[in-house]
C-alpha positions in Angstrom: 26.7 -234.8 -114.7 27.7 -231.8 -112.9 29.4 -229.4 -114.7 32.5 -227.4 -112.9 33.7 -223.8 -114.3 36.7 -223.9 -116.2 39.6 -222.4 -115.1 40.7 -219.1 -115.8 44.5 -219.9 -116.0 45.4 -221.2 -119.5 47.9 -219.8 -121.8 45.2 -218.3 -124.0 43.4 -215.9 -122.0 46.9 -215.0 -120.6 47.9 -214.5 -124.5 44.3 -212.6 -125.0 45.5 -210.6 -122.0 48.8 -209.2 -123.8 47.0 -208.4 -126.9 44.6 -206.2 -125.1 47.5 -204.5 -122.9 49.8 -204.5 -125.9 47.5 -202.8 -127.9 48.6 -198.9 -128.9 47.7 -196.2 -130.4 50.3 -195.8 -133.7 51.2 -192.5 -135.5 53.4 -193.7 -137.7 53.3 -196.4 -139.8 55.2 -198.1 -142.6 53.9 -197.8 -146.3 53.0 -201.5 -146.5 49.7 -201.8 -147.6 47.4 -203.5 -145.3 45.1 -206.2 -147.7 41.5 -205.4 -147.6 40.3 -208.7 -146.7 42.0 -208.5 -143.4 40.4 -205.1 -142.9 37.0 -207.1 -144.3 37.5 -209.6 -141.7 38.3 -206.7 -138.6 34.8 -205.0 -139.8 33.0 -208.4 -139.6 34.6 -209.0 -136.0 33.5 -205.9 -134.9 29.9 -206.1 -135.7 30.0 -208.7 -133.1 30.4 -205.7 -130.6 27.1 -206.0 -127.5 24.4 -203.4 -128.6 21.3 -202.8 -126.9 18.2 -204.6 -128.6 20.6 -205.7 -131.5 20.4 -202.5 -133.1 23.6 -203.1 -134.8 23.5 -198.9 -135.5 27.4 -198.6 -136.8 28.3 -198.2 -140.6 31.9 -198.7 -142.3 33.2 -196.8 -144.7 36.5 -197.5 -146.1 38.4 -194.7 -148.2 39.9 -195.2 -151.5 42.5 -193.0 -153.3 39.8 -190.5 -154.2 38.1 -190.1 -151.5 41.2 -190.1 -148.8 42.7 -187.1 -151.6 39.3 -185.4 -151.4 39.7 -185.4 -147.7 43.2 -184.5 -147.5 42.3 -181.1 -149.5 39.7 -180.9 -146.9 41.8 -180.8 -144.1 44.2 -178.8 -145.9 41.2 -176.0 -145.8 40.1 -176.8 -142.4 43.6 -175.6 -140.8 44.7 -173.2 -143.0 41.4 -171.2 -142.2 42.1 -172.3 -138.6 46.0 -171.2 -138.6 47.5 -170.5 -141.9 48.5 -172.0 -145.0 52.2 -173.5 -144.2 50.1 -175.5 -141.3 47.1 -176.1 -143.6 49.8 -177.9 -145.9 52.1 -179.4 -143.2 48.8 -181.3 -141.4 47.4 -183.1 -145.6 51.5 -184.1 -145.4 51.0 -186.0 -142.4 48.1 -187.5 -143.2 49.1 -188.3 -146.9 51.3 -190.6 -144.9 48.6 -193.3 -143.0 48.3 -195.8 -145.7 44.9 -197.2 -144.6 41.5 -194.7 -143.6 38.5 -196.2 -141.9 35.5 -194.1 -140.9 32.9 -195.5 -138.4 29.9 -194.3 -138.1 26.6 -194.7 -135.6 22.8 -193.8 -136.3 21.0 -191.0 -134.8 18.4 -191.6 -132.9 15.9 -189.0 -131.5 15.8 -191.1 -128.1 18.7 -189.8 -125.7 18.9 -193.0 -124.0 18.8 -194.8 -127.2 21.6 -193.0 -128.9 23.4 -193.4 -125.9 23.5 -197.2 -125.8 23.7 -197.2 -129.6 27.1 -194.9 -129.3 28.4 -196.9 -126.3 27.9 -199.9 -129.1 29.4 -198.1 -131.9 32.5 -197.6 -129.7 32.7 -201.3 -128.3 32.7 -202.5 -132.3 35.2 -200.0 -132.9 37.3 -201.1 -130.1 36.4 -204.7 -131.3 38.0 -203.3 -134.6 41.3 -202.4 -133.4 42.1 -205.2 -131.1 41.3 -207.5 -134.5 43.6 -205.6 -136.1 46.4 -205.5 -133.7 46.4 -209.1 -133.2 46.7 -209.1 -137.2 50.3 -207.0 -136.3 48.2 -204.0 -137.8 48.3 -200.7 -135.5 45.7 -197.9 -135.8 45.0 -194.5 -134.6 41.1 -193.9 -133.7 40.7 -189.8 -134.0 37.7 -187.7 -133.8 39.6 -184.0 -134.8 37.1 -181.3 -136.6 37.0 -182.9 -139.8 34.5 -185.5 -138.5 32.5 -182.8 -137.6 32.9 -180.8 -140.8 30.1 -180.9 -143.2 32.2 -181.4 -146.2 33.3 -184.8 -144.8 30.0 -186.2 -144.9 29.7 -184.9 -148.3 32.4 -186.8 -149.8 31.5 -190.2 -147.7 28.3 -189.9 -149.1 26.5 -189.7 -145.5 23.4 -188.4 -144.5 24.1 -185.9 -141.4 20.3 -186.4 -140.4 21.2 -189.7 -140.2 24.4 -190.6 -138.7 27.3 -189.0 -137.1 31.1 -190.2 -137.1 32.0 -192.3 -134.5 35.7 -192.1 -135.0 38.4 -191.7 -138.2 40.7 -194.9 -138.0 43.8 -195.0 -139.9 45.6 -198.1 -139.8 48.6 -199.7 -141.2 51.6 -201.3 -140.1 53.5 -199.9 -137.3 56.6 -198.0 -137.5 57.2 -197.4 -134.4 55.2 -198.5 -130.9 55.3 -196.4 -128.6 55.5 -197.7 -124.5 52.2 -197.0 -122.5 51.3 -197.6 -118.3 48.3 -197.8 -116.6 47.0 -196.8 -113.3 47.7 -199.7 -111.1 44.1 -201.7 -110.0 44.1 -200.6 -106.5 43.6 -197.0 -107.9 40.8 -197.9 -110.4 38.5 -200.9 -108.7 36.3 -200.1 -105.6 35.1 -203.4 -104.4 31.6 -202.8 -102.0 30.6 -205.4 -99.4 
């Protein structure tokens, strides 16, 4: 029996289509809290990201009361040594308000190519991640500001800086406002060769 392709036109993929258009980045967020097996379930749907030789090199850590507070004194120190100590306290504020914290991680490999493939996965689950999450009416904001670099982070998530290196900080929660977004149209962004 021959088989045919299937077509490309059904109500599904168009739907799949909105989610990953409709998808935004969120900054603020209502103080509904998200429940953690939805976030479970997002984690487990990322790991199904495409990585090189089935690595699989990402970690998730998800942040509890004491270690979000532990952070938010951290950044607190971070930009009041960086600007001063009404900003130091304005910026723990603002982050006081994202209701869920999410940090993804990727192994360190000593093999450029390797670590590149293995943080080109990292990203892809993480993506994977947020796009589960939206679907689930759950926005997020993926950042990668100097605390992921500090050393102090890794101290309080309990990671081994030989080891691994932070991928991104995701906050989540649901959104309080989504903001409007365009793209480039195609004909700027696809070069078709003969």
């Amino acid at each position: 029996m021959k088989k045919t392709a299937p077509s490309y036109e059904t109500q599904e993929l168009r739907e799949f289509g909105e989610v990953l258009q409709g998808r935004r980045t969120i900054n603020l967020f209502l103080q509904t809290p998200v429940p953690t097996a939805l976030v479970k379930e997002a984690i487990e749907a990322a790991s199904w990201a495409p990585n090189h030789h089935v690595t699989e090199p990402w970690k998730f850590y998800l942040l509890g009361k004491e270690s979000i507070g532990a952070c938010l004194d951290l950044v607190r120190d971070i930009v009041t040594a960086k600007k001063d100590a009404k900003m130091g306290d304005f910026k723990a504020k603002n982050w006081a308000e994202k209701p869920g914290w999410l940090v993804v991680t990727c192994r360190k490999s000593e093999d450029v190519r390797m670590q590149q493939e293995d943080y080109a996965a990292c990203s892809a689950a993480t993506q994977n991640l947020l796009l589960y999450l939206w679907k689930a009416g759950v926005g997020s904001k993926w950042t990668t500001g100097d605390i992921t670099r500090d050393s102090r982070f890794f101290d309080i998530l309990g990671i081994d800086v030989d080891e691994e290196f932070v991928v991104g900080l995701i906050w989540y929660g649901y959104p309080k406002l989504t903001p409007t977004q365009c793209r480039r149209p195609l004909a700027d962004v696809l070069h078709e060769l003969p």
